[in-house]
LUMDOTOR-409138 format. One record per residue (C-alpha): residue in three letters; y, x, z. Coordinates in steps of 0.25 Angstrom, whole numbers, padded with zeros to 4 digits, always signed. Each point is the difference from the previous one (the first is absolute). Example, Ala and Ser with C-alpha at 12.3 -4.5 7.8 and 13.67 -1.06 7.14 Angstrom:
BEGIN
Ala-0018+0049+0031 Ser+0014+0006-0002 
! end
This chain:
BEGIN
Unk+0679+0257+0476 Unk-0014+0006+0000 Unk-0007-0001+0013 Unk-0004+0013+0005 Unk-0012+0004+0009 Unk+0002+0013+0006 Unk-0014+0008+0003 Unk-0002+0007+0012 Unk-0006+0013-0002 Unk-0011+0003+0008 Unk+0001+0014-0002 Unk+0014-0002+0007 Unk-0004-0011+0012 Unk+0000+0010+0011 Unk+0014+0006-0003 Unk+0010-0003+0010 Unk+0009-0013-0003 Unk-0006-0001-0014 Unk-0007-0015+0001 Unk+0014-0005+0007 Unk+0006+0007-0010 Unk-0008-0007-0012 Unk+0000-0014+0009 Unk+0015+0002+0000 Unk+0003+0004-0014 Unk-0012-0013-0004 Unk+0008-0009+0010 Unk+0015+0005-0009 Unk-0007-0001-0014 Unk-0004-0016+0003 Unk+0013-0003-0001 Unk+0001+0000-0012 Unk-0008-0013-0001 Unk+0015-0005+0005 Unk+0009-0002-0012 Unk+0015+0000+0004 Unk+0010-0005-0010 Unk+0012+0008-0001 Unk-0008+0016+0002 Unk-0012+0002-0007 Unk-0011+0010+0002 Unk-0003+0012-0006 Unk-0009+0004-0008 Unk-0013+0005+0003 Unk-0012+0006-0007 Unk-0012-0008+0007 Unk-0011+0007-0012 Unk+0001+0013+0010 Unk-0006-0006+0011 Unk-0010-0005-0007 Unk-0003+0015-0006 Unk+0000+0002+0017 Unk+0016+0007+0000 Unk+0010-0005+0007 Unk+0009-0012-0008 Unk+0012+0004-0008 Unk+0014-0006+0004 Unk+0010+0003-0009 Unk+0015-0005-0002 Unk+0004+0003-0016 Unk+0010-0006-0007 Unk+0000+0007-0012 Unk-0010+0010-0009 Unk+0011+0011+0000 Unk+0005+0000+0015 Unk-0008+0005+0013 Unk-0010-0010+0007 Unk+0001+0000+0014 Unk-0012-0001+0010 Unk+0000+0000+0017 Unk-0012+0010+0004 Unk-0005-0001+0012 Unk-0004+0011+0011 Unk-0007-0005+0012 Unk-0001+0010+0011 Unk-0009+0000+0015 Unk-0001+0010+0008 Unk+0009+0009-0007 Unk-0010+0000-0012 Unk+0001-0009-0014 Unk-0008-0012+0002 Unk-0004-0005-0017 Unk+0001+0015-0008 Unk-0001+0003-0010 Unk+0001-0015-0004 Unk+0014-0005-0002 Unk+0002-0015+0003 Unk+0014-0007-0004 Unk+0007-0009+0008 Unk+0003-0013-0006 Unk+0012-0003-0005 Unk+0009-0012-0004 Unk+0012+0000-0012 Unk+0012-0007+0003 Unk+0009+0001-0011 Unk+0004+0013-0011 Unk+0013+0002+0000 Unk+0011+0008-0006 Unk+0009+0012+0006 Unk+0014-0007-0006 Unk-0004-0012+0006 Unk-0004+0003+0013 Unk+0010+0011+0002 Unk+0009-0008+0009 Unk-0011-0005+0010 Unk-0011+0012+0001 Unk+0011+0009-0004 Unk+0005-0004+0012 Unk-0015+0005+0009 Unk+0006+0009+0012 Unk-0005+0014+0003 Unk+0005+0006+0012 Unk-0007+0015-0003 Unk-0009+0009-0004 Unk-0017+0001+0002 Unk-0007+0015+0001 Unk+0013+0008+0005 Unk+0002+0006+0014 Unk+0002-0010+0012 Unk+0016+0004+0001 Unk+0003-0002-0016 Unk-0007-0014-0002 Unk+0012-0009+0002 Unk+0011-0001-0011 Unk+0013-0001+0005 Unk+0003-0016-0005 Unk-0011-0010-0006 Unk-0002+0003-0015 Unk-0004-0010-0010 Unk-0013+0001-0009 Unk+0010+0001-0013 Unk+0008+0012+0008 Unk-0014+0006+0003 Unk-0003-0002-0015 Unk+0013+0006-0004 Unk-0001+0011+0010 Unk-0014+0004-0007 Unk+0007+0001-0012 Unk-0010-0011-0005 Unk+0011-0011-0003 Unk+0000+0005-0016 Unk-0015+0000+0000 Unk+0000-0016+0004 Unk+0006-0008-0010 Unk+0002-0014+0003 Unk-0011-0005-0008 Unk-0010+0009+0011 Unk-0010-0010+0005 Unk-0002-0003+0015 Unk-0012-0004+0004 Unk-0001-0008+0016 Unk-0013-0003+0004 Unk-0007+0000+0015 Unk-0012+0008+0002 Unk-0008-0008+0013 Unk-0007+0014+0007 Unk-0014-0005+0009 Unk+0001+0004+0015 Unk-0010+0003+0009 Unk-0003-0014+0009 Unk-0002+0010+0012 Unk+0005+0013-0004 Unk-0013+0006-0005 Unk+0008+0008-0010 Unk+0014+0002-0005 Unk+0006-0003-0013 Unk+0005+0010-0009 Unk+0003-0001-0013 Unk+0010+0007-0012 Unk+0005-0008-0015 Unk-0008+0005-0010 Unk+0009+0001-0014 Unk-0010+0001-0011 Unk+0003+0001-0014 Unk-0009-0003-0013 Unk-0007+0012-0006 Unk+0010+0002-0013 Unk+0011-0006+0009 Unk+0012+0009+0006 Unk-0005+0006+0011 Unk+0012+0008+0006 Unk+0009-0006+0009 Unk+0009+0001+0012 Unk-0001-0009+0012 Unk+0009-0001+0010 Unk-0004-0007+0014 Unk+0007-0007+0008 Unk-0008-0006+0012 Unk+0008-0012+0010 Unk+0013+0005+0002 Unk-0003+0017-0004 Unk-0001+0007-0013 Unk-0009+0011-0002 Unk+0008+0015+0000 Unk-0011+0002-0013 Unk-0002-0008-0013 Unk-0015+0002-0004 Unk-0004+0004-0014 Unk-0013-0006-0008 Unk-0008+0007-0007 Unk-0012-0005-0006 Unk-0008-0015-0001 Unk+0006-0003+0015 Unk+0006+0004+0011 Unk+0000-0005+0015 Unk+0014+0000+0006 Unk-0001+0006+0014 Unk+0009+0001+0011 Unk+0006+0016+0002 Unk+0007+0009+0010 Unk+0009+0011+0000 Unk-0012+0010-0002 Unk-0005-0008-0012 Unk-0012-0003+0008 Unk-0006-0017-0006 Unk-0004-0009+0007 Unk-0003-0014-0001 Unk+0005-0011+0004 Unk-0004-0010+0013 Unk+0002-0015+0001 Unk+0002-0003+0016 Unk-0001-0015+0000 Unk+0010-0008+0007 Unk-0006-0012+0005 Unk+0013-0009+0001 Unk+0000-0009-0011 Unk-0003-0012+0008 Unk+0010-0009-0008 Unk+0000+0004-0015 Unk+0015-0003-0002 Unk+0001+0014+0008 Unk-0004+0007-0014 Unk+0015-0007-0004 Unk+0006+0009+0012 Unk+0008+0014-0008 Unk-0009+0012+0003 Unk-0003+0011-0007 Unk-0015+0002+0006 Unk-0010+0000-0008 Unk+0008+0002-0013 Unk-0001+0010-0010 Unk+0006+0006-0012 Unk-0004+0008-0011 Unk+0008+0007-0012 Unk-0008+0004-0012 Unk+0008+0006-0009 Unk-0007+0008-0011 Unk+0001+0014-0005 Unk-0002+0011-0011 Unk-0012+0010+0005 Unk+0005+0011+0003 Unk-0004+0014-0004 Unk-0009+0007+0005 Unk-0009-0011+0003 Unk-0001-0004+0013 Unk-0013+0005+0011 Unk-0008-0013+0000 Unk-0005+0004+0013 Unk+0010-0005+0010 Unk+0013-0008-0001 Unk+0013+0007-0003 Unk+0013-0002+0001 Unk+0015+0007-0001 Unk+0010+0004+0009 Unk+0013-0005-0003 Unk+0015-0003+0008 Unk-0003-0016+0004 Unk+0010-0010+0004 Unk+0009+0011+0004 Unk-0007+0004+0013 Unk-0005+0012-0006 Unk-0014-0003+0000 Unk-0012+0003-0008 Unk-0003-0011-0009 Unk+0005-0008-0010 Unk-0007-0006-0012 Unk-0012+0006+0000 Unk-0016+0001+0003 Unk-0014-0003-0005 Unk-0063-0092+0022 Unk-0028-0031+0010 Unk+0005-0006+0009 Unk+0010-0012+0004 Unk+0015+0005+0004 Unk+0000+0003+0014 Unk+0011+0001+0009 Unk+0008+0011+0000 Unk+0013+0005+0009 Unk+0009+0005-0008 Unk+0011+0011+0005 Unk+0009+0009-0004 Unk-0001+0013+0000 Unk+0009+0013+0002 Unk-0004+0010-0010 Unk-0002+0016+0007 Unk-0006+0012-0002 Unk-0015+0000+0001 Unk-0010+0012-0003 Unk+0003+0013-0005 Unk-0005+0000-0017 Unk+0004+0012-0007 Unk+0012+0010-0002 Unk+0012+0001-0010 Unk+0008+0011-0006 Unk+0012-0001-0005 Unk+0002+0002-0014 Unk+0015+0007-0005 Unk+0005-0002-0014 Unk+0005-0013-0007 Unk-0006-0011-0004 Unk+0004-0007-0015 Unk+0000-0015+0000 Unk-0009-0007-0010 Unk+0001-0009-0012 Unk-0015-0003+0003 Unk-0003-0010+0011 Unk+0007-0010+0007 Unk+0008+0000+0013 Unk-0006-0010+0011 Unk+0004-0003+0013 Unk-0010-0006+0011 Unk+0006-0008+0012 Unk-0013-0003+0010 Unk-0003-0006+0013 Unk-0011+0004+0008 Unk-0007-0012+0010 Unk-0012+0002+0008 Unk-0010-0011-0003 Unk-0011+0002+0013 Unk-0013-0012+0001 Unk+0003-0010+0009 Unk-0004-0015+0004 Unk+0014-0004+0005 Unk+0007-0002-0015 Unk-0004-0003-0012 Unk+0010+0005-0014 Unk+0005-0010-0010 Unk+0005+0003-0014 Unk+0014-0005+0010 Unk-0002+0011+0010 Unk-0002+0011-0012 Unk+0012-0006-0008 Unk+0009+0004+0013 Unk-0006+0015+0000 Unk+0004+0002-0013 Unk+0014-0007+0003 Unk+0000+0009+0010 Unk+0005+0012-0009 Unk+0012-0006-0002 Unk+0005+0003+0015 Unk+0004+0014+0006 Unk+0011+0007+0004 Unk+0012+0002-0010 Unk+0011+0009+0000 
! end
């Protein structure tokens, strides 16, 4: 892997939390001086730094389906610490698999209820499975067995003491004559989201909503407890996170490439609006890792849902994305191995089932 050098700006110095931010982001893009055997990392763009942009780190597994990147949104004092330039988090690849092979063992990931609905609706009745969640969205005909599912683990930097927060949102990109229009539906630990968001466009973050279709991104909270690395084997869903791409015909009239939109539909038989639909020097230093449970971080934008229906498409490819966030943070006390990096990708193999 390329080594990258991440400038700091000068222009940017005396912004709160932005030199721990780059320390921190410096410290997380050494890694990949580490070369794990059984994950791999992603690839990343290092010609952009040297053109003074922020590196490119991408998953693609193919020309004709949806690249996959993790943007980063560092915040202090209520104020975004890096804009308007956009770092990735890095990211490694454990494996590509295929829907009607893994239907039985991620098919199987437990939701428990719903994400951007009111405080009394959140909880379904009995734990559903991602395959009924899929079927409930009426996406099951949309993902044939063939779909690819892509597991990787994006390592997020964490302030050593707090001097800003980290925030971020995946980044589905697309190439410029590529199909660009899809539906993604989220489902965050043990939630799904009550909207599917609709691309439009060269890319599209993936944000967290609520029930007043109000964005926001989303917040890693480290959790510091992962003295003993064979506690990543434990069955949890923190950390983890879903996506379902599925493509679709643009509809007409056009969407307003302004905002993001979405439609408002019966979903999972609660009566709720949703359903498919909306728009990285230096030696390796030490570093703690931790996991972290993903919430809701700073407000970033509003929605509107969108009514009428949506046709599949013959264009594009289906892709499902199963990630694990982990907070990488410097520190003197542990330094990672290509072992130590094998286990975090190992570590998607274990949440909750139904």
């Amino acid at each position: 892997m390329p080594t990258i050098i991440v400038p700091k700006k000068e222009t940017k110095v005396d912004i709160p939390g932005y030199v721990p931010f780059i320390d921190a982001l410096q410290a997380a893009y050494n890694l990949h001086e580490v070369e794990p055997e059984n994950v791999k990392w992603a690839s990343i763009d290092a010609k952009l730094v040297d053109m003074n942009f922020p590196p490119s780190i991408e998953i693609e597994i193919a020309k004709d389906h949806p690249i996959l990147a993790i943007a980063l949104h560092p915040m202090a004092d209520g104020r975004p610490v890096t804009d308007p330039d956009v770092y990735h988090a890095p990211m490694l690849l454990r494996d590509v698999q295929r829907w009607g092979f893994v239907r039985e063992s991620l098919g199987r990931y437990s939701v428990v209820g719903f994400r951007g609905v009111p405080e009394e609706k959140e909880m379904f009745q009995q734990t559903r499975s991602l395959t009924e969640i899929i079927e409930s969205l009426q996406l099951a005909k949309d993902i044939p067995e063939t779909t690819a599912v892509i597991e990787a683990v994006a390592l997020l930097p964490i302030a050593p003491n707090g001097e800003f927060l980290t925030e971020f949102s995946p980044n589905v990109r697309f190439g410029s004559l590529e199909h660009s229009h899809y539906r993604v539906a989220v489902i965050t630990q043990d939630r799904v989201s009550a909207y599917v968001q609709l691309t439009e466009g060269s890319r599209r973050d993936i944000k967290d909503m609520d029930e007043n279709q109000k964005m926001y991104n989303w917040k890693a909270e480290f959790v510091p407890d992962l003295s003993d690395f064979q506690q990543l084997l434990l069955p949890s869903s923190r950390g983890h996170m879903i996506l379902i791409a599925i493509p679709y015909e643009k509809p007409r009239p056009k969407f307003d490439l302004g905002g993001y939109e979405f439609r408002s539909r019966d979903f999972l038989g609660d009566n709720m609006r949703g359903g498919p639909t909306l728009y990285y020097s230096s030696p390796t230093r030490g570093m703690s890792v931790g996991d972290v449970s993903i919430g809701r971080g700073s407000e970033a934008g509003s929605g509107r849902l969108h009514e009428g229906p949506l046709e599949s498409s013959l264009t594009g490819n289906p892709v499902i994305y199963h990630l694990r966030f982990f907070g990488v943070k410097p520190d003197q006390a542990r330094v990672l191995n290509g072992q130590m990096l094998d286990t975090l990708g190992s570590s998607l193999s274990n949440y909750g089932r139904k």
